[in-house]
PAGU-654320 format. One record per residue: x, y, z of N, C-alpha, C in turn; residue number from 1; residue in three letters. Coordinates in steps of 0.1 Angstrom, whole numbers, plus 5000, padded with zeros to 4 digits. Last residue first. Layout:
residues N
+------+------+------+------+------+------+------+------+------+-----+-----+
|  n_u |  n_v |  n_w | ca_u | ca_v | ca_w |  c_u |  c_v |  c_w |   n | res |
+------+------+------+------+------+------+------+------+------+-----+-----+
|    X |    Y |    Z |    X |    Y |    Z |    X |    Y |    Z | NUM | Ala |
...
+------+------+------+------+------+------+------+------+------+-----+-----+
This chain:
residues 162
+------+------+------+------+------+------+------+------+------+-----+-----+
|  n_u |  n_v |  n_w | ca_u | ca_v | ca_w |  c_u |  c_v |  c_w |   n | res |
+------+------+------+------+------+------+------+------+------+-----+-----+
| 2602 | 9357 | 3026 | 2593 | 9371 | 3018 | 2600 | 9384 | 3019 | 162 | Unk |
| 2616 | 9335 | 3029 | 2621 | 9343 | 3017 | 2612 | 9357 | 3016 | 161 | Unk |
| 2601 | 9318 | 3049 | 2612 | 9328 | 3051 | 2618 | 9338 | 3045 | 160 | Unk |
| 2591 | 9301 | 3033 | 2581 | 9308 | 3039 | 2587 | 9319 | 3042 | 159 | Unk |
| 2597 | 9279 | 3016 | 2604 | 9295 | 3009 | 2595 | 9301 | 3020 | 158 | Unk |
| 2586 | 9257 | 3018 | 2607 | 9257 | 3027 | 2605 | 9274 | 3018 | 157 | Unk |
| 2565 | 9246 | 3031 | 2563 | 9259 | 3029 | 2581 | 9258 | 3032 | 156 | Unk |
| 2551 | 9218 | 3026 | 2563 | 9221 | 3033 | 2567 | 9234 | 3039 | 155 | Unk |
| 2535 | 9224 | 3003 | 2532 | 9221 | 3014 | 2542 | 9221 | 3023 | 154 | Unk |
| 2552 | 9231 | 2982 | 2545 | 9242 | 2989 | 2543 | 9244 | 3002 | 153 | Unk |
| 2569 | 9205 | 2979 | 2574 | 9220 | 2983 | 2564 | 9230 | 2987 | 152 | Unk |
| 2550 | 9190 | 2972 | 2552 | 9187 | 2987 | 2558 | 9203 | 2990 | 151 | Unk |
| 2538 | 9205 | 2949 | 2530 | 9203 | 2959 | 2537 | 9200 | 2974 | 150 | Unk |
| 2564 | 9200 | 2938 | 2556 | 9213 | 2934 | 2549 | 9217 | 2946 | 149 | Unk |
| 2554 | 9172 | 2930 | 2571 | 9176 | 2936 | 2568 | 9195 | 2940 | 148 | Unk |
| 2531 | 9168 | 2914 | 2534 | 9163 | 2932 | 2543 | 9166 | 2936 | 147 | Unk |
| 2541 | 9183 | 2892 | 2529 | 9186 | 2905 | 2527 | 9179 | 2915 | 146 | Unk |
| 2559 | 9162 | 2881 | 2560 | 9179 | 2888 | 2554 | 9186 | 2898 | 145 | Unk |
| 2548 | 9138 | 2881 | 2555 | 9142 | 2889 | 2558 | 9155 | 2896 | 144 | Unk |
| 2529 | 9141 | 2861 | 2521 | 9141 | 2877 | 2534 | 9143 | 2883 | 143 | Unk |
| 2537 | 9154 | 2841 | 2534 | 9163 | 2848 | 2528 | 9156 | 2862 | 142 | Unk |
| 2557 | 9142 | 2824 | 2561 | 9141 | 2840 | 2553 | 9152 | 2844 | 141 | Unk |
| 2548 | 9166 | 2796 | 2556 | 9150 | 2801 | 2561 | 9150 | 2815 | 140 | Unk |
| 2540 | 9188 | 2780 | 2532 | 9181 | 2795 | 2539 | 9166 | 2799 | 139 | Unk |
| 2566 | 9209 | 2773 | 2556 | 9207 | 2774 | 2550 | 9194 | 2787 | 138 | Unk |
| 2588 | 9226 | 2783 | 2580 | 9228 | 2766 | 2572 | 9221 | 2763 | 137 | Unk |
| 2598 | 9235 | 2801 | 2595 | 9221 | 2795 | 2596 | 9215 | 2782 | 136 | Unk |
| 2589 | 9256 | 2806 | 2601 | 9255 | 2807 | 2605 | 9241 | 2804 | 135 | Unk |
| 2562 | 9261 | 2798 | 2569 | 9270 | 2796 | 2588 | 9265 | 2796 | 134 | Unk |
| 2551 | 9237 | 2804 | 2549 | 9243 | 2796 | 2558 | 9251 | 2788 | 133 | Unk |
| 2551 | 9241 | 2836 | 2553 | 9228 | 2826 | 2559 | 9228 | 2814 | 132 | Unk |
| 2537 | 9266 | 2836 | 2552 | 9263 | 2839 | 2561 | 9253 | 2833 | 131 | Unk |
| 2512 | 9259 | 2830 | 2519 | 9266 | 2820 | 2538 | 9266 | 2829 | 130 | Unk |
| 2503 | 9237 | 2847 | 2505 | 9236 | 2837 | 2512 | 9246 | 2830 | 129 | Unk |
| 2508 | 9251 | 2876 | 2518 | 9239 | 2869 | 2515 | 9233 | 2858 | 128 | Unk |
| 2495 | 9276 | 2874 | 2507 | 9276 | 2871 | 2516 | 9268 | 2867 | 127 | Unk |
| 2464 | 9262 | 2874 | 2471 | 9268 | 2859 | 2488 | 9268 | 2863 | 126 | Unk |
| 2472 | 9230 | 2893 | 2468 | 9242 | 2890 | 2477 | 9248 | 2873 | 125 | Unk |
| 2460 | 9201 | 2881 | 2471 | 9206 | 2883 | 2464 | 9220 | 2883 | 124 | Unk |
| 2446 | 9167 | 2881 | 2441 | 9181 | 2885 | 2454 | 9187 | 2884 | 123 | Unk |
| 2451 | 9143 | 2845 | 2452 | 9147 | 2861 | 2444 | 9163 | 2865 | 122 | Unk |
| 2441 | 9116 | 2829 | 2439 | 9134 | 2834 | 2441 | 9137 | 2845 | 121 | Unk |
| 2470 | 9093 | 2816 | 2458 | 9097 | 2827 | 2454 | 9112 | 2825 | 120 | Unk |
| 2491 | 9089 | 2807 | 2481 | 9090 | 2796 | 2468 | 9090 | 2808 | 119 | Unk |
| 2522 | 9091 | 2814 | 2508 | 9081 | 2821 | 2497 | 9079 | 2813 | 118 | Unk |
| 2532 | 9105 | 2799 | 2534 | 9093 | 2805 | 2524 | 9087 | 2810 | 117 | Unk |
| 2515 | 9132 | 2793 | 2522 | 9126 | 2783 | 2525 | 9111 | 2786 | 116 | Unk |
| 2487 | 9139 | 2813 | 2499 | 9135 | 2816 | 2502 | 9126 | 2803 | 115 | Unk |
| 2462 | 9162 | 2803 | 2465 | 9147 | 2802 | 2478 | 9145 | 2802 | 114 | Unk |
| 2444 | 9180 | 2826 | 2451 | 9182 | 2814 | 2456 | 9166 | 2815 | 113 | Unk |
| 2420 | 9207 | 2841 | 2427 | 9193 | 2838 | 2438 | 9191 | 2826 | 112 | Unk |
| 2428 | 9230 | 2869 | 2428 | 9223 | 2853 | 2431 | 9210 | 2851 | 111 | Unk |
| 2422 | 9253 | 2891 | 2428 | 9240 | 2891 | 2422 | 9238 | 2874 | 110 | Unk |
| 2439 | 9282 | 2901 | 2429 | 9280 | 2894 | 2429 | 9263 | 2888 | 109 | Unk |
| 2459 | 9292 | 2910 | 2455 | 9279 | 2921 | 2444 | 9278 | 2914 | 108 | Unk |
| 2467 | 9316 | 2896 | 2476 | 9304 | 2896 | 2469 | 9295 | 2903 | 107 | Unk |
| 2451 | 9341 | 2898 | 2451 | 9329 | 2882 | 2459 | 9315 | 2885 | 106 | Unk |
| 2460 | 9346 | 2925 | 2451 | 9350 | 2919 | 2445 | 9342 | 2905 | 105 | Unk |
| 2491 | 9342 | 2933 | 2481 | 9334 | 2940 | 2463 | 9336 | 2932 | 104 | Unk |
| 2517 | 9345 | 2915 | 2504 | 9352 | 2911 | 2493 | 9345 | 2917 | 103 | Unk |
| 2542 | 9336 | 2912 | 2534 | 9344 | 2925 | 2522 | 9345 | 2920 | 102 | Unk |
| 2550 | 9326 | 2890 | 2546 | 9316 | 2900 | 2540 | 9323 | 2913 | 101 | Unk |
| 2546 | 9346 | 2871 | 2532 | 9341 | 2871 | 2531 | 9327 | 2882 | 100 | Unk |
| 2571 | 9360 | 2881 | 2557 | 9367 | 2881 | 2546 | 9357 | 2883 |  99 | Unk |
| 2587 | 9344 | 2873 | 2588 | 9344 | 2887 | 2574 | 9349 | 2889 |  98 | Unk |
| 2586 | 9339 | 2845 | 2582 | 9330 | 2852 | 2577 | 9336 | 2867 |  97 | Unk |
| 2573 | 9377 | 2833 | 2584 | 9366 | 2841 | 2578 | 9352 | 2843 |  96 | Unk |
| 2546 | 9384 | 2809 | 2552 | 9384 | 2827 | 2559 | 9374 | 2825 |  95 | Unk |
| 2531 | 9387 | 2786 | 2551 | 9392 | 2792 | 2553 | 9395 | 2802 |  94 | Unk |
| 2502 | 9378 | 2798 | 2508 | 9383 | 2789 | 2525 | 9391 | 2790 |  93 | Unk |
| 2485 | 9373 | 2827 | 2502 | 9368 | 2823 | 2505 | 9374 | 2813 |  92 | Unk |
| 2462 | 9384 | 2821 | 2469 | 9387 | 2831 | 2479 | 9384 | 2826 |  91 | Unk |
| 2453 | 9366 | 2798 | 2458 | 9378 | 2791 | 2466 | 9380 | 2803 |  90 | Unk |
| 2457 | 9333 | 2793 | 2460 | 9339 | 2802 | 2461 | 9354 | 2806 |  89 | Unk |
| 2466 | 9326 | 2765 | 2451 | 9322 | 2769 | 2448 | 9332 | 2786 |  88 | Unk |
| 2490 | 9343 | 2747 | 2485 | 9334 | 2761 | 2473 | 9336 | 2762 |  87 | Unk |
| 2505 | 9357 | 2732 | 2493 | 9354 | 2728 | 2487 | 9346 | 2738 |  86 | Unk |
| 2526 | 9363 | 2744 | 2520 | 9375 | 2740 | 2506 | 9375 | 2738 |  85 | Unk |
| 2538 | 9340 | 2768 | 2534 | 9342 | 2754 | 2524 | 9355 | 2755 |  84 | Unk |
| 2555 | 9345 | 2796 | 2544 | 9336 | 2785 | 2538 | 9348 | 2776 |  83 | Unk |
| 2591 | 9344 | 2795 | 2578 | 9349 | 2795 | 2569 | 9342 | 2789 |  82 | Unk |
| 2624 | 9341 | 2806 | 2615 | 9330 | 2804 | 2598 | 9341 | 2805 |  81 | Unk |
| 2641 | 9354 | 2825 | 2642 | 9362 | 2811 | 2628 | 9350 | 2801 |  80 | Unk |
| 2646 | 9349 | 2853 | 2640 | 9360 | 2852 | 2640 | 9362 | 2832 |  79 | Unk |
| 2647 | 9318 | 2847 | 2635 | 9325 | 2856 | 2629 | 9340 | 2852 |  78 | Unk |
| 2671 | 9319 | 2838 | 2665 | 9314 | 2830 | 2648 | 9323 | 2837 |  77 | Unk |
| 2689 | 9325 | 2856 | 2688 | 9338 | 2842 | 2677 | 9329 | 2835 |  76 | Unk |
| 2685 | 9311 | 2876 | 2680 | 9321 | 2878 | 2676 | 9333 | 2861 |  75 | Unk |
| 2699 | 9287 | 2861 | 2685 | 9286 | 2865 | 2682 | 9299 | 2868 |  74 | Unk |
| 2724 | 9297 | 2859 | 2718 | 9296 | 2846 | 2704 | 9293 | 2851 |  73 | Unk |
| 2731 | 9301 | 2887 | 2728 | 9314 | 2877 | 2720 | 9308 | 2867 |  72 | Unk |
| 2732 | 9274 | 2895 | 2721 | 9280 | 2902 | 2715 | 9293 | 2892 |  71 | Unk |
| 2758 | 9265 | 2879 | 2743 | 9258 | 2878 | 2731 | 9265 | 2887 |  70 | Unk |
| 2772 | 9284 | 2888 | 2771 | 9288 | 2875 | 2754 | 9275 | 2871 |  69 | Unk |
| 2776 | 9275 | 2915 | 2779 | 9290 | 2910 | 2769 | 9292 | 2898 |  68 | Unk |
| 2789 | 9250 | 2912 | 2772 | 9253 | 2918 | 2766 | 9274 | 2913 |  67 | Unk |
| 2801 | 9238 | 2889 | 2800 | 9248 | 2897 | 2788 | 9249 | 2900 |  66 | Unk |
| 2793 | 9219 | 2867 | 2799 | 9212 | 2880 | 2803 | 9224 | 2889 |  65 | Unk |
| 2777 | 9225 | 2849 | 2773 | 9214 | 2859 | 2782 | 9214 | 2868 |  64 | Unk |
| 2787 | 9251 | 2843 | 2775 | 9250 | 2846 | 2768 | 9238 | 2851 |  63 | Unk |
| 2811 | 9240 | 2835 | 2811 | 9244 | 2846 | 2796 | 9253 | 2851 |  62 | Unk |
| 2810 | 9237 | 2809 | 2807 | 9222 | 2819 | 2806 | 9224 | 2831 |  61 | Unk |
| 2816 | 9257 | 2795 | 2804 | 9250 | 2797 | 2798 | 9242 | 2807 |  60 | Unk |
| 2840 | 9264 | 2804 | 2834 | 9272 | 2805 | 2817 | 9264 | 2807 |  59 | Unk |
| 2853 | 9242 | 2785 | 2855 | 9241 | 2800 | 2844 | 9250 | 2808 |  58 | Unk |
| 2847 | 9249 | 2761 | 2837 | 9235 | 2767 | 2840 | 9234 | 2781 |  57 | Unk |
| 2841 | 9278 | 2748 | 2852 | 9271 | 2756 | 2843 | 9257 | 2763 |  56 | Unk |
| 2819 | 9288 | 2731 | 2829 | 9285 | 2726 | 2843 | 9273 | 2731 |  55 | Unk |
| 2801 | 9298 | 2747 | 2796 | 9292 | 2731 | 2810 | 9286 | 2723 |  54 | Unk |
| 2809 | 9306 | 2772 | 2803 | 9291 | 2772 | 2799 | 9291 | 2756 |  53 | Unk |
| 2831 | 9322 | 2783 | 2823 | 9317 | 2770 | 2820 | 9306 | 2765 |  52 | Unk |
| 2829 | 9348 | 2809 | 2827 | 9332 | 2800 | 2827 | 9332 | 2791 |  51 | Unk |
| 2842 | 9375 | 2827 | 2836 | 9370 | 2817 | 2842 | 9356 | 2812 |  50 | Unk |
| 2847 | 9388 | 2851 | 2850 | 9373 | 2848 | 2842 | 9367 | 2841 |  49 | Unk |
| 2846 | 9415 | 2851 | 2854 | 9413 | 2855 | 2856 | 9398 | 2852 |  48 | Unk |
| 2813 | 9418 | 2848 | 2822 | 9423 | 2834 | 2843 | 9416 | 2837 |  47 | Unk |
| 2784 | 9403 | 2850 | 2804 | 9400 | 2862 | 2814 | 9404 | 2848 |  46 | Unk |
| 2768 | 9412 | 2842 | 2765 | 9411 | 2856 | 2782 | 9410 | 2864 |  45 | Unk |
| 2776 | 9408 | 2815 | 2774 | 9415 | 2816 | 2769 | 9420 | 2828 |  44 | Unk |
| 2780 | 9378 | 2816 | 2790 | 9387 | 2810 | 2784 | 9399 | 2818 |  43 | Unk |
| 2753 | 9365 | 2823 | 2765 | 9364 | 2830 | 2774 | 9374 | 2828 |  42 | Unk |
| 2736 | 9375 | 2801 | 2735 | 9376 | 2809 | 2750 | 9381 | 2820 |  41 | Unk |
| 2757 | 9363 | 2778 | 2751 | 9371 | 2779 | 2751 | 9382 | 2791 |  40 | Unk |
| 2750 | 9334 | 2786 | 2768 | 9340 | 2783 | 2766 | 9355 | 2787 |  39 | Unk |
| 2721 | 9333 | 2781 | 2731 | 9330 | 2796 | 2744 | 9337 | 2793 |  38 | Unk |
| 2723 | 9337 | 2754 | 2717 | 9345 | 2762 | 2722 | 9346 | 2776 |  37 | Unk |
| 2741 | 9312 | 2746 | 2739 | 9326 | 2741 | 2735 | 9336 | 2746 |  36 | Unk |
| 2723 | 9289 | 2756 | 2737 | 9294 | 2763 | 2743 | 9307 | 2759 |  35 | Unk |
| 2700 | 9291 | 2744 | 2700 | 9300 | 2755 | 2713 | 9296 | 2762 |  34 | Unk |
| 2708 | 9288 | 2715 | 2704 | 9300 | 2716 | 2703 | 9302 | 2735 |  33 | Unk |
| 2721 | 9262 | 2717 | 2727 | 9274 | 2717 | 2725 | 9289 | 2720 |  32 | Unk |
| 2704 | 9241 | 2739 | 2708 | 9248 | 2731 | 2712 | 9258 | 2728 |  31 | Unk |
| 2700 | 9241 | 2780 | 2698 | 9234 | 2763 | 2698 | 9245 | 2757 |  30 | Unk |
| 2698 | 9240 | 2812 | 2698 | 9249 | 2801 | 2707 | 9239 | 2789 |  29 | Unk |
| 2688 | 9227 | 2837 | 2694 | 9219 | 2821 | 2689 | 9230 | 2810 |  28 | Unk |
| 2688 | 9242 | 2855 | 2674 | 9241 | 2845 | 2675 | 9235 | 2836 |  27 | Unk |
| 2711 | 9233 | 2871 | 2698 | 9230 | 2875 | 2685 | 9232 | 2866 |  26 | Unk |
| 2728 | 9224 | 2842 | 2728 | 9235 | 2854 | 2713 | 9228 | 2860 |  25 | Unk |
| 2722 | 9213 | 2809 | 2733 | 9218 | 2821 | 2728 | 9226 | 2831 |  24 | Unk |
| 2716 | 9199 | 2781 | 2714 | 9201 | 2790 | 2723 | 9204 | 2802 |  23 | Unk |
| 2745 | 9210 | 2751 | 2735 | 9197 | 2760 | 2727 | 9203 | 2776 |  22 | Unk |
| 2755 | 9217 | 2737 | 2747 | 9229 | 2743 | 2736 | 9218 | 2751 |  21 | Unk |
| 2771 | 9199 | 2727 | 2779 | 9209 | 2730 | 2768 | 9218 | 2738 |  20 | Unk |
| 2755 | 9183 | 2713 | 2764 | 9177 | 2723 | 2768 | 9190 | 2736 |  19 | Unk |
| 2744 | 9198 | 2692 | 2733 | 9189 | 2699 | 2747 | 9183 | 2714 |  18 | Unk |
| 2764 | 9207 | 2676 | 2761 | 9217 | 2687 | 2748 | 9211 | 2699 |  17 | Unk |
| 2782 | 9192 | 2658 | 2780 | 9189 | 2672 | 2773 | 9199 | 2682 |  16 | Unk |
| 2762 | 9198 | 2634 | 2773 | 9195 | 2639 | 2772 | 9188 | 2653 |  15 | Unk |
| 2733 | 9218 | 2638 | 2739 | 9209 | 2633 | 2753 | 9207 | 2640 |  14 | Unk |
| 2732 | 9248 | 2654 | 2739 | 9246 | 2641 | 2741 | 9235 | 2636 |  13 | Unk |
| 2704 | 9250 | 2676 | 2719 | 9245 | 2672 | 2719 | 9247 | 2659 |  12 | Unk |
| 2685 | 9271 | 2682 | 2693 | 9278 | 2681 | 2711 | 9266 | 2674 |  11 | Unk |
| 2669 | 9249 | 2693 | 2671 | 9258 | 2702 | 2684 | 9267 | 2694 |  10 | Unk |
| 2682 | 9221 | 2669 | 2668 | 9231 | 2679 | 2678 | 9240 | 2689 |   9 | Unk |
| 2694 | 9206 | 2654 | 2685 | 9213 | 2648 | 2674 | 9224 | 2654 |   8 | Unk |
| 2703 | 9188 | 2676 | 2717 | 9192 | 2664 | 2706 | 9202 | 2657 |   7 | Unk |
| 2692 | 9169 | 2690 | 2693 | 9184 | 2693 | 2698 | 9190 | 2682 |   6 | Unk |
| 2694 | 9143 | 2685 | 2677 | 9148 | 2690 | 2679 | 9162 | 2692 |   5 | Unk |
| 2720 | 9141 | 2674 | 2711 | 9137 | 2666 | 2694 | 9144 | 2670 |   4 | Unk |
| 2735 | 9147 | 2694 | 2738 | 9158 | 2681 | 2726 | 9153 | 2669 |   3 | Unk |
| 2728 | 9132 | 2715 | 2722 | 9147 | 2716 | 2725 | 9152 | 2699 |   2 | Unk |
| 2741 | 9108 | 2702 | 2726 | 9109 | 2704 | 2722 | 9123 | 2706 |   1 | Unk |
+------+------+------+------+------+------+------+------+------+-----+-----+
């Protein structure tokens, strides 16, 4: 099933690369092109314990089953993920995710937009739509996000992080 709904995106080669670059790590990093980048990344941060996740499937898997390597592939995703050059948003223009989730300024700016599942309009601020968006790739489970999004704010569990 992945080599059939993936085998043609993100960089796969057909074959089995829909299997092989399956979703993984807390961002369920998908296809080849961004385990290519991650490898990358990684390599070149820990020259002494270099991966290869394009190649070794043990290497791969260990983006789910190391916390190590499922936390990184979320962080290299954070820091190398931008909106678009052409963004409705000029402020954002090739800013970081991390960038446009601080951005208290354009981010609590509230929007409607139509939840893919539910087929309802919901309120979400800009950031949880273009985040959505951005790392999604698009608006499916957006009530859930923005209510999962929401309790974490409300909760304030990063208050300590400043």
């Amino acid at each position: 099933m992945a080599n059939y709904v993936y085998g043609d995106k993100n960089g796969n080669q057909g074959g089995d690369d829909g299997w092989n670059f399956r979703g993984r790590g807390i961002i369920q990093l998908t296809g080849r092109n961004n385990y290519t980048a991650f490898q990358n990344y990684y390599n070149n941060s820990n020259p002494n314990d270099k991966k290869d996740f394009l190649n070794n499937e043990n290497h791969r898997n260990e983006i789910t089953t190391n916390g190590k390597f499922a936390l990184l592939s979320a962080v290299y995703f954070w820091n190398a993920r931008t909106y678009p050059s052409q963004g409705v948003i000029a402020t954002w223009r090739g800013k970081y995710l991390y960038q446009i989730a601080d951005d208290k300024d354009n981010g609590n700016i509230i929007t409607k937009e139509k939840d893919n599942d539910s087929k309802q309009e919901i309120g979400l601020t800009q950031t949880q739509r273009v985040m959505s968006k951005l790392i999604n790739g698009g608006y499916h489970g957006l009530t859930d996000r923005r209510d999962a999004h929401n309790r974490i704010k409300n909760a304030e569990l990063f208050k300590g992080f400043k």
